[in-house]
C-alpha positions in Angstrom: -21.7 8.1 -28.3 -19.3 10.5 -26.3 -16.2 8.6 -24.3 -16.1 9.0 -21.0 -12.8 11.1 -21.5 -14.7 13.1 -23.7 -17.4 14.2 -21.6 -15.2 14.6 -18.3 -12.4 16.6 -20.6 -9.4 14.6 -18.9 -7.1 12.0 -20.2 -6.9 9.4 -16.4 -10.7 7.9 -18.4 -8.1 6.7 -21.2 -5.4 5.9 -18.9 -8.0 3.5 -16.7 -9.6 2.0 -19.9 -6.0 0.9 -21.1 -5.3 -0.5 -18.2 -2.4 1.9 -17.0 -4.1 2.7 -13.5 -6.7 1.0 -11.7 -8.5 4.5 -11.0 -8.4 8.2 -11.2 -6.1 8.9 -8.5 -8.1 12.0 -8.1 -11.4 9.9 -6.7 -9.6 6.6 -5.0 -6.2 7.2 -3.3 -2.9 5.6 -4.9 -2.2 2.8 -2.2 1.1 1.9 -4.1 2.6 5.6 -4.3 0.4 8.3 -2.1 -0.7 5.6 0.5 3.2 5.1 1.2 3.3 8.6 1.7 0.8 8.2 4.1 1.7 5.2 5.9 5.4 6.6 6.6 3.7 10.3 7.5 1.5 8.1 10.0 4.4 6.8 11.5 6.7 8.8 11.7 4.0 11.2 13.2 2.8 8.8 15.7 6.5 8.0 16.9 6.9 11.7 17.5 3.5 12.4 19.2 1.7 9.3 20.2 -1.5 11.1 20.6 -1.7 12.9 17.4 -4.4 13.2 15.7 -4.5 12.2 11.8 -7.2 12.5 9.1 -7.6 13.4 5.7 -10.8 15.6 4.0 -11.9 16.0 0.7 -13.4 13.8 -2.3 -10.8 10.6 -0.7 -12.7 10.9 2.6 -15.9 10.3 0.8 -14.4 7.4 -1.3 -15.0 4.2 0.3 -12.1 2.3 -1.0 -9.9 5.5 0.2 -11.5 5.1 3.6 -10.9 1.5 4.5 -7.8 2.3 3.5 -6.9 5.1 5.7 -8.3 2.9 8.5 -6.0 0.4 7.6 -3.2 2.7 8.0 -4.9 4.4 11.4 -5.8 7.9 10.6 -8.7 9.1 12.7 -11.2 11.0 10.7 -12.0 11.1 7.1 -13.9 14.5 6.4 -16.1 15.0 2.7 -18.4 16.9 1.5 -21.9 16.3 2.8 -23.6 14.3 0.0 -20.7 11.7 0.6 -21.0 11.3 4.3 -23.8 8.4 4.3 -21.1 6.7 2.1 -18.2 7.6 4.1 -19.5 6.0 7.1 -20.6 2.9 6.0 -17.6 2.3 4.9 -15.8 3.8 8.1 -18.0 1.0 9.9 -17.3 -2.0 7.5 -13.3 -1.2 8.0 -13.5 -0.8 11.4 -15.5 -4.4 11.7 -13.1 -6.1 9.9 -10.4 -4.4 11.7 -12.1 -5.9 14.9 -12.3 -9.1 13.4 -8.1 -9.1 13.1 -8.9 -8.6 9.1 -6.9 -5.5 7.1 -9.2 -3.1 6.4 -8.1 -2.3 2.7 
């Protein structure tokens, strides 16, 4: 039987089954590093321009973990490709219920 990081041909498989990260940061955003990126890019951008407009596209906006956590941090729009839409919104929907219900969504 074929590892996981045999069959995708990348080393993040080994680096998740050891224990190193909790996930390829190419399918679920980096909350610790890239999300502080994002939160200080949110704010900073929103100090500057109130009204601007923030969102993200690609495989992250069709991540639902990477989506309740961009509502957490107040971007606007997540864009994906169109077999992860149907996923994308439910999960748009569950953050922005527990956002509503004074909860974090991520």
């Amino acid at each position: 039987m074929r590892s996981r990081a045999t069959t995708r041909g990348s080393f993040l498989p080994h680096y998740v089954d050891a224990g190193l990260i909790q996930a390829d940061p190419f399918v679920s955003i980096d909350e610790e590093g890239i999300g502080q990126l994002v939160r200080l890019g949110a704010k900073r951008g929103r100090a500057t321009r109130p009204d601007l407009k923030l969102g993200v596209c690609g495989e992250h906006g069709g991540d639902p973990a990477s989506v309740r956590f961009f509502a957490s941090v107040g971007l606007d729009y997540v864009s994906c490709s169109p077999y992860r839409v149907p996923l994308a919104r439910l999960a748009a929907a569950q953050a922005a219920v527990l956002v509503a219900q004074g909860g974090r969504a991520a």
